[in-house]
C-alpha positions in Angstrom: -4.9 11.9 -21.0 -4.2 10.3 -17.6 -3.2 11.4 -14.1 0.1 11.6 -13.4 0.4 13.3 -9.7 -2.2 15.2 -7.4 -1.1 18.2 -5.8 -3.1 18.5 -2.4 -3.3 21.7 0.4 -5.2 22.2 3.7 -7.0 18.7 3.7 -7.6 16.8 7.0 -3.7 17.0 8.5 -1.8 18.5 5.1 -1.7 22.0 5.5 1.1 22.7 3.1 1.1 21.3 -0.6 2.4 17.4 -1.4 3.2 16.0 -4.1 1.3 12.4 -5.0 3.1 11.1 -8.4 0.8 8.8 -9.5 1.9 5.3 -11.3 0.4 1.7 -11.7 1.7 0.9 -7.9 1.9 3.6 -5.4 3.6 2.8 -2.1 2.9 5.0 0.7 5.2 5.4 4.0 5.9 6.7 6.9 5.3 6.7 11.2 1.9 6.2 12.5 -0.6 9.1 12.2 1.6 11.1 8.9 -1.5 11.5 6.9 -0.6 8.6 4.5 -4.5 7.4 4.4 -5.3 11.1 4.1 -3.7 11.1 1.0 -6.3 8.3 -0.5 -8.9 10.3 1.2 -7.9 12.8 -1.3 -7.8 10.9 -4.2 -11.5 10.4 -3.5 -12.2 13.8 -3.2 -11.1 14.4 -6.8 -12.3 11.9 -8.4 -15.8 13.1 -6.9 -14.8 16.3 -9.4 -15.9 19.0 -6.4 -18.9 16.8 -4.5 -19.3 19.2 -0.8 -17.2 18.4 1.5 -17.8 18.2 5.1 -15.5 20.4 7.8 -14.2 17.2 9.4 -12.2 17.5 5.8 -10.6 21.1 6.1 -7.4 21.5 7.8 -8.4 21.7 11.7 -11.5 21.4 11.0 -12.1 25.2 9.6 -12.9 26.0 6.4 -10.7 29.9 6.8 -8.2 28.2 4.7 -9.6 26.6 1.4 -9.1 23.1 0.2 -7.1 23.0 -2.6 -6.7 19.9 -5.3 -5.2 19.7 -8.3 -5.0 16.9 -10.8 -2.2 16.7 -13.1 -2.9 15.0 -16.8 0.0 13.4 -19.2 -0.2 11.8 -22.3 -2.6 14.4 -23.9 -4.3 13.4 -27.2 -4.9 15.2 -30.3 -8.6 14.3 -29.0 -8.2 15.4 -25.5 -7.2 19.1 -27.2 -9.9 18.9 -29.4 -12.6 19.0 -26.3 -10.5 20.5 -23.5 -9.3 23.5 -25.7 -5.6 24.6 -26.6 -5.9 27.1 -24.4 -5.5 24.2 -21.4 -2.2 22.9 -22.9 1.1 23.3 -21.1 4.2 22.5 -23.0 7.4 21.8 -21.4 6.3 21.9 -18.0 9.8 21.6 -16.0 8.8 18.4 -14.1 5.8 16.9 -16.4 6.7 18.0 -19.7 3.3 18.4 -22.2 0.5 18.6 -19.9 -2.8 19.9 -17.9 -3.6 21.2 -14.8 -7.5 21.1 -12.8 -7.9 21.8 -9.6 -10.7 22.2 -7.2 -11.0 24.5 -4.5 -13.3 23.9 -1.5 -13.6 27.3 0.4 -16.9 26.4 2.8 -18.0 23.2 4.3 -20.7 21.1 3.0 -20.9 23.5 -0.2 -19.2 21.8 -3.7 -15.6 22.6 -4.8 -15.0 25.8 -7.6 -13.3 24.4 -10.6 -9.7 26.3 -12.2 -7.9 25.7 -15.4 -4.2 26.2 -16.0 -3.8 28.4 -19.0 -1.3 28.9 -21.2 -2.6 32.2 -22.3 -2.2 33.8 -18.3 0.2 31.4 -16.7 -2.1 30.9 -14.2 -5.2 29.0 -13.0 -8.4 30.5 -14.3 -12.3 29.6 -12.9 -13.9 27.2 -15.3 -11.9 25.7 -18.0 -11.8 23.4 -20.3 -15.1 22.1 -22.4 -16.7 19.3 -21.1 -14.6 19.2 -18.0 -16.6 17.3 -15.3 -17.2 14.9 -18.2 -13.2 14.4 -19.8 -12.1 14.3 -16.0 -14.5 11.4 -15.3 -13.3 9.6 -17.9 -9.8 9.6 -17.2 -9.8 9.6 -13.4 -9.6 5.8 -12.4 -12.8 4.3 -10.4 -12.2 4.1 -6.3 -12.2 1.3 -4.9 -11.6 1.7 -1.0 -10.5 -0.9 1.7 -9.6 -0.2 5.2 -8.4 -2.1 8.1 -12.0 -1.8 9.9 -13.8 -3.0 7.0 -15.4 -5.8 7.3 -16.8 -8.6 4.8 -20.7 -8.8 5.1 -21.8 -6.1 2.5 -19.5 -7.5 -0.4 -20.3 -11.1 0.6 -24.1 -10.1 0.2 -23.4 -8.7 -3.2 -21.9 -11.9 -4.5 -24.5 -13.9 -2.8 -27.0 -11.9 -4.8 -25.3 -12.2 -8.1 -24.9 -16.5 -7.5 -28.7 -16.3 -5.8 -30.1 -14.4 -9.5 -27.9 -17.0 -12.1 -29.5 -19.9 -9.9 -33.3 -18.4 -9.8 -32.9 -17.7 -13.8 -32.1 -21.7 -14.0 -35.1 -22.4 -11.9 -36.9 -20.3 -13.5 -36.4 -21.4 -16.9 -37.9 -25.1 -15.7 -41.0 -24.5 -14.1 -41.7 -28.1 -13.8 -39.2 -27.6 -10.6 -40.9 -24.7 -9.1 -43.9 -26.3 -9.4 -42.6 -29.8 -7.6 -40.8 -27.5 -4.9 -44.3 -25.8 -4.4 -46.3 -29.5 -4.0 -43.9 -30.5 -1.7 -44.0 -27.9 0.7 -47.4 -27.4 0.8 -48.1 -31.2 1.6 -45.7 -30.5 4.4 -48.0 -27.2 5.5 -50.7 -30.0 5.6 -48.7 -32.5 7.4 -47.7 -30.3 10.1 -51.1 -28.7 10.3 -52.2 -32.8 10.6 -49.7 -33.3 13.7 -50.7 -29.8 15.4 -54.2 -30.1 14.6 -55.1 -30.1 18.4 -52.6 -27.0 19.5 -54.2 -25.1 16.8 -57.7 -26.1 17.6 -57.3 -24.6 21.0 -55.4 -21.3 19.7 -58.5 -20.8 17.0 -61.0 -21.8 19.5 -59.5 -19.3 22.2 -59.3 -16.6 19.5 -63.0 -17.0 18.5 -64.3 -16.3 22.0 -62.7 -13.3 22.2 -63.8 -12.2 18.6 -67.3 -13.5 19.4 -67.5 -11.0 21.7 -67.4 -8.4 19.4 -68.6 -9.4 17.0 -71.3 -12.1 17.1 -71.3 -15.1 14.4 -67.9 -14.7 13.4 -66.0 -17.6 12.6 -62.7 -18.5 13.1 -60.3 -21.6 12.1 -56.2 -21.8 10.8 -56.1 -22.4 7.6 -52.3 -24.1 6.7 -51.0 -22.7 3.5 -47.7 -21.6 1.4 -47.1 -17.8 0.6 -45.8 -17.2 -2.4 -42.4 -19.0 -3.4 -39.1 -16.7 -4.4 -36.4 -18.9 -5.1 -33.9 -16.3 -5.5 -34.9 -14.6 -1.9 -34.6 -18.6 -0.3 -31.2 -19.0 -2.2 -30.2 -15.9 -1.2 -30.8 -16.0 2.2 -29.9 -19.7 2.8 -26.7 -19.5 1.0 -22.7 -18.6 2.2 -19.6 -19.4 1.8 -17.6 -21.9 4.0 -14.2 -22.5 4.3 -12.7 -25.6 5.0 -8.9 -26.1 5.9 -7.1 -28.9 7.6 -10.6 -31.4 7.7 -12.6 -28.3 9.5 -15.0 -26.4 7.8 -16.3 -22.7 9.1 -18.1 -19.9 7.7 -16.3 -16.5 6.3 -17.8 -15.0 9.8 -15.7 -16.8 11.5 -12.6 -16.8 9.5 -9.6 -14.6 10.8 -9.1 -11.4 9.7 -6.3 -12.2 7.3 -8.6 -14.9 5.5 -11.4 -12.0 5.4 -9.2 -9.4 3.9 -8.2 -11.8 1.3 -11.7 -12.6 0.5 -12.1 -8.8 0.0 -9.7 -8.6 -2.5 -10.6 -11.6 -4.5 -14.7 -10.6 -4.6 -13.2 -7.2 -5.8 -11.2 -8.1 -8.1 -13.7 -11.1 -9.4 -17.0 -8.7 -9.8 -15.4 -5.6 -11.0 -13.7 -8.0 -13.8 -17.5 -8.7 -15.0 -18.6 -5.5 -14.5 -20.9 -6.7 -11.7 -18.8 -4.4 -8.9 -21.3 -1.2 -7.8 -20.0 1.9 -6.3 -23.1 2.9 -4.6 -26.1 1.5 -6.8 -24.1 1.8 -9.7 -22.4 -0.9 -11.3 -18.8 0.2 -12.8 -18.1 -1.2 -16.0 -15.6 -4.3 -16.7 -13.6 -1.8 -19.0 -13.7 1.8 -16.8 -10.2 2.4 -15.5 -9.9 1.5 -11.3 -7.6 2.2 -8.7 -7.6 -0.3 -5.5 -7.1 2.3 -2.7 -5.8 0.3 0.5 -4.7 0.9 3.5 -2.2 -1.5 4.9 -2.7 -4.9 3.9 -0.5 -6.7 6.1 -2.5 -6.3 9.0 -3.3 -9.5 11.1 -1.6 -11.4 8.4 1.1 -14.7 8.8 4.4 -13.5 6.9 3.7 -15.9 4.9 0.8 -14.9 3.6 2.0 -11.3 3.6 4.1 -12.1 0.7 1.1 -13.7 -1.4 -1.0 -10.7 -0.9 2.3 -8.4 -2.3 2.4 -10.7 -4.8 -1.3 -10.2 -5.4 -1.2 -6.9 -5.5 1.8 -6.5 -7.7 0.1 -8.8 -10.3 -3.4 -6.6 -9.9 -1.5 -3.9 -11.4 -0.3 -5.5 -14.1 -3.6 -6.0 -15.4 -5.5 -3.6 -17.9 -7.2 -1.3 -16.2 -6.2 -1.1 -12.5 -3.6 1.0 -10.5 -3.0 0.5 -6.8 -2.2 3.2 -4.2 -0.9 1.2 -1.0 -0.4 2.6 2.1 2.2 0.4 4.4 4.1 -0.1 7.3 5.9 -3.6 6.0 9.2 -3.6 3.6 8.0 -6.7 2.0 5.6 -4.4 0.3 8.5 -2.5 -1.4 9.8 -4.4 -4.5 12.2 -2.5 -6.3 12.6 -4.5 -9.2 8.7 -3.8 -10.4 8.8 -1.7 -13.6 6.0 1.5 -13.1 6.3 1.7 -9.0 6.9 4.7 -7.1 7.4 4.8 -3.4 6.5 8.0 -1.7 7.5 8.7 1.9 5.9 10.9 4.1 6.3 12.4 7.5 4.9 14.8 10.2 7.5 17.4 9.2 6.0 19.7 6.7 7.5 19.5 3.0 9.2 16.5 4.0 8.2 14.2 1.5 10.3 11.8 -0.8 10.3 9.4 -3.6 11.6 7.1 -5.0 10.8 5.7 -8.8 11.7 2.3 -10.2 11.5 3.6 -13.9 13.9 6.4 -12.9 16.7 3.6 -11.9 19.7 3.2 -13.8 20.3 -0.2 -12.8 22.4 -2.2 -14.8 20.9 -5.7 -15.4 23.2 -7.7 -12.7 22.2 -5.0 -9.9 18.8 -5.4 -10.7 19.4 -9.7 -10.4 21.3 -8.6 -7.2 18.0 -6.6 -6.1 15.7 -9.9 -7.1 17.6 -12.0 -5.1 18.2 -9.8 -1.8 13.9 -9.6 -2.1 14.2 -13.4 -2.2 16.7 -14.5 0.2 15.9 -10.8 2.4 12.4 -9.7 2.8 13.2 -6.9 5.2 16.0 -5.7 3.5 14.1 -2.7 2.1 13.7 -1.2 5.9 16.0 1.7 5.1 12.6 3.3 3.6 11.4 3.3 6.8 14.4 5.2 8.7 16.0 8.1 9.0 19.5 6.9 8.5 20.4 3.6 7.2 24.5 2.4 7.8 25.3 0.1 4.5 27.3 -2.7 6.0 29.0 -5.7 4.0 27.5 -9.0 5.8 26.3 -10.0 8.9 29.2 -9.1 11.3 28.7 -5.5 10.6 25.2 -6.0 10.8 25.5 -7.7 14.7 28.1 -4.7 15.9 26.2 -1.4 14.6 22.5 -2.5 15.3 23.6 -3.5 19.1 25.2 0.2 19.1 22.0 1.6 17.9 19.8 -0.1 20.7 22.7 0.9 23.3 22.3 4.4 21.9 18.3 4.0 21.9 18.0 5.1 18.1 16.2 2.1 17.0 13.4 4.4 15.6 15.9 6.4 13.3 18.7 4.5 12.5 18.5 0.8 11.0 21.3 -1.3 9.4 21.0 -2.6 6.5 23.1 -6.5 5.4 23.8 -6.0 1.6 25.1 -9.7 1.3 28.5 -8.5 0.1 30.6 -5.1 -0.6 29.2 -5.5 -4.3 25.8 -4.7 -3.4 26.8 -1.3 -1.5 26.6 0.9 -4.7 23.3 -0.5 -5.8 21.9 0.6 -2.7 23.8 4.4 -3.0 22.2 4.4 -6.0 18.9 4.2 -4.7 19.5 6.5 -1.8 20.8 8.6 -4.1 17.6 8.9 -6.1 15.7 8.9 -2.8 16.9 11.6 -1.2 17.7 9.8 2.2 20.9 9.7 4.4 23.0 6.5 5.0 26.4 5.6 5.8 28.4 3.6 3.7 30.7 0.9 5.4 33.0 -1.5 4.2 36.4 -3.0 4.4 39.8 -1.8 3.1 40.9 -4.6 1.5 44.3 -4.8 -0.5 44.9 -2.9 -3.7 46.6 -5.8 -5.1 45.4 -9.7 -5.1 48.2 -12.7 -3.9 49.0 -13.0 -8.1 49.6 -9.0 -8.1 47.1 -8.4 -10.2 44.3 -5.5 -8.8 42.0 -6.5 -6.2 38.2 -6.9 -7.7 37.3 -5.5 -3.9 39.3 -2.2 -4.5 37.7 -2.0 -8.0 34.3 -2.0 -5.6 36.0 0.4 -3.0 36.1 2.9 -6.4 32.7 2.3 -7.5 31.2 2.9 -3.8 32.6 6.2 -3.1 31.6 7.4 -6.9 28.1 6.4 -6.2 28.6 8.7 -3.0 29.9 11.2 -4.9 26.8 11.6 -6.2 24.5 12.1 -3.3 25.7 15.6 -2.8 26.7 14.4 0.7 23.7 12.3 1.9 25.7 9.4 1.8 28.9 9.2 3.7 31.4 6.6 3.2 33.7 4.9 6.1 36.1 1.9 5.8 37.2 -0.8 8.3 41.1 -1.0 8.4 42.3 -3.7 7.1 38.6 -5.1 7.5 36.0 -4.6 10.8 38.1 -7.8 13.3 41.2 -5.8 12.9 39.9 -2.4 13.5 37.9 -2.3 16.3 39.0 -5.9 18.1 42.6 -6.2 17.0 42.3 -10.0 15.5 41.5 -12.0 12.3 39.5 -14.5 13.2 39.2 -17.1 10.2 35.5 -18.4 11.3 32.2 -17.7 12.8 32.9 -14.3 12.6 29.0 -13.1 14.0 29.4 -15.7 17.0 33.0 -14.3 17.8 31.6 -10.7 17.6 28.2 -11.8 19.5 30.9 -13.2 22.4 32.5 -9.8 22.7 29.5 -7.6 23.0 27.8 -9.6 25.5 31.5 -10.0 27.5 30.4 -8.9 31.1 33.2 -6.3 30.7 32.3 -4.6 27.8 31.5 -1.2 28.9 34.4 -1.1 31.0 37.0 -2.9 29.2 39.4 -0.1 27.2 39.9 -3.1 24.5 36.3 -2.0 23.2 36.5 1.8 23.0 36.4 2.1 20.1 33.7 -0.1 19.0 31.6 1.1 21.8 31.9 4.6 20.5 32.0 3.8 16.5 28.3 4.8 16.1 29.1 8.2 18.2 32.1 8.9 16.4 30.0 8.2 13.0 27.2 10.6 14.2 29.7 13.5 14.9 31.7 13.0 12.4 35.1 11.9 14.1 35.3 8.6 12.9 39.0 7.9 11.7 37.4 5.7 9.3 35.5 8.5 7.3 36.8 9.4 3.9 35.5 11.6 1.2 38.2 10.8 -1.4 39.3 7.5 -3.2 43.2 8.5 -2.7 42.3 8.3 1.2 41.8 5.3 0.7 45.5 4.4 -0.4 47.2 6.4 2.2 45.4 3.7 4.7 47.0 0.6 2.6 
């Protein structure tokens, strides 16, 4: 039995109920302040199967509308029946197939969460439930493991600093001929010093004396120089870090940037928890119990560079036995749609306005998912279209020049992006995906000839076929426009045969642009697009030949 989507209502700023599929990566999305951390924050919740809740938790902060979360189990065993009960089995649920639902209801603050079955008998959640519940769901749920932006380093590197400090006492420990030298010399430096300070102390213990004489008559005091008790684990402990060195400088992890810190966090995580040696409180969670690395966005105050390692990082986390990762992010190079058992959720500030994307869902053919590899590669921010509202598909880096300068002329850069799909080939990979998204984007490419200069067809009409059936299947989302005979000779009347972009980059920052009628029409292509005017749009292949 495992967890296959959390269905969450009135927590923190989620009023209405979302969605969370769950999968071995989880991507989360969306503007600033959308409630993508809330939806880890939740995840925590259940897992602490109905621990009270404070009313910083409810909805507005008022517990008249009750917290509602419900877990969603797949994959049920013959063994999982056997101890939750028949009764708790749901059989071809319409999105989930076989399956269980438990959910916890919070209904006052600081007081723990009611617990509700699904049952088959009713069709309907019922208190209580299954036999052992608390105990099956504990199982199953993957452990927490939290990181925020804020957090910092010191508590974790204490804990590996006590783990190294115990291993090195044991081996001290084991030879007691050490401790034993260790405790001669330092005590024949207690003496030495107590030689050299002899006449400060003298005057300390004298002063001291008079005073207690006073009270108490024949008392005697002196300094006696001695060595308390010796604890090489505490001395190793305390006198031990860890230092980095880089470039011929050395410094410790205090003083390390944040992105070296963060890094840190995730390789102590992922080092301790691997010998079961990681606590979650005082409790140490086993090497084999199931974990999901909650974090919230890891790019921050990290070098591109090193942005990439840590997706990389936590790509290959996931692939291990054992561990899921829930991600929120504002970076595309965190979005790799090539990864097998991903799923990218987007969420907004508008309510039921959440969407998702799955990579095992993707019917790419093997060469579109090569083509997907190598656009990561060569194009790291080519996944932005997650980000936006509207995304216009363009063919190369022409395209890409013209309709991002409309969109900043227009001031939509926080809704519309373009997106450079290295070629008209790649346009119906990328309908596909909208597609299966549920986003909006514009398709745009050029005519080209029906025929080739031997009369044979034209591979680029064979493409101009396979984009507008990939559109066909967006039920309108994505709209399709062509250039006629290609993007020079529509808007600017020419063919230049090189440096297209520089030609195109001439023209738009001409000092006559606005005014000159030669650009009307590219000044207004975005406009057009947005109204729906555009001569280029076309919701039919045949269109396409009446253009020729």
């Amino acid at each position: 039995m495992k967890l296959s989507a959390l269905l969450i209502e009135n927590f923190k700023g989620i009023k209405s109920e979302v969605k969370v599929l769950i999968d071995n990566v989880v991507i989360l999305i969306g503007p600033n302040n959308c409630r993508k951390s809330t939806v880890l924050d939740a995840y925590e919740a259940y897992f602490s199967v109905g621990a009270p809740l404070s009313l910083d938790y409810f909805h507005n902060q008022s517990d008249s509308l009750p917290i509602s979360i419900t877990g969603v189990f797949t994959d049920i065993s013959s063994d999982d029946l056997d101890s939750i009960g028949q009764e708790w089995l749901i059989t071809a649920d319409p999105e989930f197939g076989d399956c269980a639902k438990f959910k916890f209801v919070w209904s006052k603050a600081d007081e723990k969460a009611k617990k509700f079955s699904f049952s088959n008998k009713t069709n309907a959640f019922k208190p209580g439930g299954g036999g052992g519940w608390n105990t099956i769901l504990s199982s199953r749920l993957p452990m927490p493991i939290r990181i925020n932006p804020t957090d910092n380093t010191e508590a974790l590197e204490q804990v590996v600093k006590e783990l190294i400090s115990k291993n090195a006492a044991a081996k001290i420990k084991q030879d007691k001929s050490k401790v034993a030298k260790i405790m001669a010399e330092i005590d024949a430096l207690a003496k030495e010093v107590e030689t050299e300070l002899s006449s400060e102390i003298s005057s300390i213990s004298t002063s001291i004396q008079t005073e207690v004489d006073k009270m108490f008559k024949g008392m005697n005091v002196t300094f006696e120089a001695g060595v308390g008790k010796f604890d090489p684990e505490k001395a190793i402990k305390e006198g031990s870090r860890f230092i980095f060195e880089n470039n011929g400088s050395s410094a410790p992890l205090a003083n390390q940037g944040s992105g070296v810190q963060r890094s840190f966090l995730w390789a102590a995580i992922k080092t301790l928890s691997s010998q079961g040696l990681l606590k979650k409180g005082r409790t140490a969670i086993a090497a084999d119990k199931p974990k999901v690395l909650l974090i919230d966005e890891p790019e921050i105050n990290m070098h591109p560079a090193v942005i990439r390692s840590a997706c990389e990082a936590i790509y290959a986390l996931a692939e291990l036995d054992g561990w899921q990762v829930i991600c929120t992010t504002h970076s595309p190079v965190f979005i790799d749609l090539t990864k097998d058992h991903t799923t990218l959720i987007k969420v907004s500030n508008l309510v039921n306005d959440v969407l998702y994307y799955q990579t095992d869902k993707s019917a790419f053919s093997p060469d579109e998912k090569d083509n997907l590899k190598f656009l990561n590669r060569c194009c790291p921010t080519v996944n932005e279209f997650f980000f936006y509202d509207t995304a216009l598909l363009v063919e190369g880096d022409t395209e890409y020049l013209a309709y991002q300068d409309q969109i900043k002329r227009h001031n939509l850069v926080m809704t519309h992006c373009v997106i450079n799909c290295r070629g008209k080939a790649n346009i119906p990979t990328f309908i596909k995906i909208f597609d299966q998204f549920g986003a909006n984007a514009v398709a745009i490419h050029d005519l080209d000839t029906k025929l080739n200069s031997n009369g044979k067809k034209n591979a680029m009409w064979t493409i101009n076929e396979k984009i507008r059936l990939a559109a066909d299947a967006t039920n309108g989302r994505v709209q399709t426009l062509v250039h006629v005979p290609d993007f020079e000779g529509d808007y600017l009347d020419e063919s230049p045969q090189k440096d297209k972009p520089y030609n195109l980059f001439k023209h738009i920052t001409a000092s006559d642009f606005e005014s000159n009628p030669r650009y009307d029409r590219l000044r207004s292509s975005l406009m057009d697009i947005e109204s729906g005017c555009h001569t280029g749009l076309y919701t039919q292949v045949v269109e396409l030949e009446a253009k020729i």
